[in-house]
N, C-alpha and C positions, 0 to 999 in steps of 0.2 A: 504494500500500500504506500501510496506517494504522503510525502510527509507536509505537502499540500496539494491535494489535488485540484482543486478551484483554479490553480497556477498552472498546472499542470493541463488541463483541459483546455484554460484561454491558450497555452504557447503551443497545443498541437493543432488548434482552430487557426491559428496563425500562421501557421506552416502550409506551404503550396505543393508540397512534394512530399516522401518519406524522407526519415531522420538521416542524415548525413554524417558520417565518422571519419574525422580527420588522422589520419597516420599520423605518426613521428614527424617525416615527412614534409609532410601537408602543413602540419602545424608552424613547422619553421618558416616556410614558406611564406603562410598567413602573417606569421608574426614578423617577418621582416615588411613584407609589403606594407602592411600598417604605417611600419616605425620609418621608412622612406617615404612613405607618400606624407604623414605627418609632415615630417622636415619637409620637405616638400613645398606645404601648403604655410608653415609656419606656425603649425601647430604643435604644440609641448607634450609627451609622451611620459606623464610619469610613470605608471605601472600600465604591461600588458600580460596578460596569460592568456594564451591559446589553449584551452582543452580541446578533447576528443569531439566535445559535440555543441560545447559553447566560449565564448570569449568576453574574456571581462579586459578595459580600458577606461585611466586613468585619464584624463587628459584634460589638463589646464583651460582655464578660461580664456581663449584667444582673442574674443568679439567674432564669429561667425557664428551663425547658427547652428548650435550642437547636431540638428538634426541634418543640414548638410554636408557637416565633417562626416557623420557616421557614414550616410551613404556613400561619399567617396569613399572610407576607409574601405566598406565594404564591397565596395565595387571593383576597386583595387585589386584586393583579395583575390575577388570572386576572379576576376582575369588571370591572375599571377599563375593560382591555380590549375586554371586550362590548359596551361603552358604544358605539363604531365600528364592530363587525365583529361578524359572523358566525361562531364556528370553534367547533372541536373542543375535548377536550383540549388544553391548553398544555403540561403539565409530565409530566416522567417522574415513578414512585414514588421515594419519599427523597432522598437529597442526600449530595451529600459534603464533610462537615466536616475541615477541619484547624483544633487546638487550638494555641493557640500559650501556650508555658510563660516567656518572659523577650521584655523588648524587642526583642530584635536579630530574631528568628522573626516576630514581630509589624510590625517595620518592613517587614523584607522582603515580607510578605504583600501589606501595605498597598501597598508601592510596585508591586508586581506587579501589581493591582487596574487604581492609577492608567494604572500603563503600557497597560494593556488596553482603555482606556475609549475608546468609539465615537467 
């Protein structure tokens, strides 16, 4: 049993394909395309973790709208990717943001990230 399933039901409603598992691989991949196209666009990269089937990012307050950075990051990705393989859809629709308002919110995030990292 999911340890919520209310979450678990909205993020499979949300999904346009079946669940997608990133290799070792794959994962590096993601994770550098991210942290290049950041730089990139002059966006600050404090923590990323690529898991197997989802991705948590850290990423400073630039002035772009968080949800245009996403989709580049993700779209980035999503190509980089092709570059080896074959698939589908990679990502569900939107994403879920937490804003962090003072350091202590912000470390915690950050260390969360780290601890998460493949």
């Amino acid at each position: 049993m999911s340890a919520n399933e209310g979450l678990e039901g909205a993020n499979k409603r949300m999904r346009r394909g079946g669940a997608v598992k990133f290799n070792k691989a794959e994962r590096e991949i993601v994770r550098r395309a991210i942290l290049a196209e950041a730089r990139r666009i002059g966006e600050r990269i404090l923590a990323v973790s690529v898991q197997s089937n989802h991705i948590h990012v850290v990423i400073s307050a630039g002035g772009k709208a968080i949800s245009k950075v996403v989709s580049r990051l993700k779209c980035v990705a999503y190509y980089e990717t092709q570059r080896d393989s074959v698939r589908r859809r990679l990502w569900s629709r939107g994403y879920d943001k937490r804003l962090c308002f003072d350091e202590e919110s912000l470390r915690r995030r950050i260390a969360y990230v780290n601890k998460h990292k493949a």
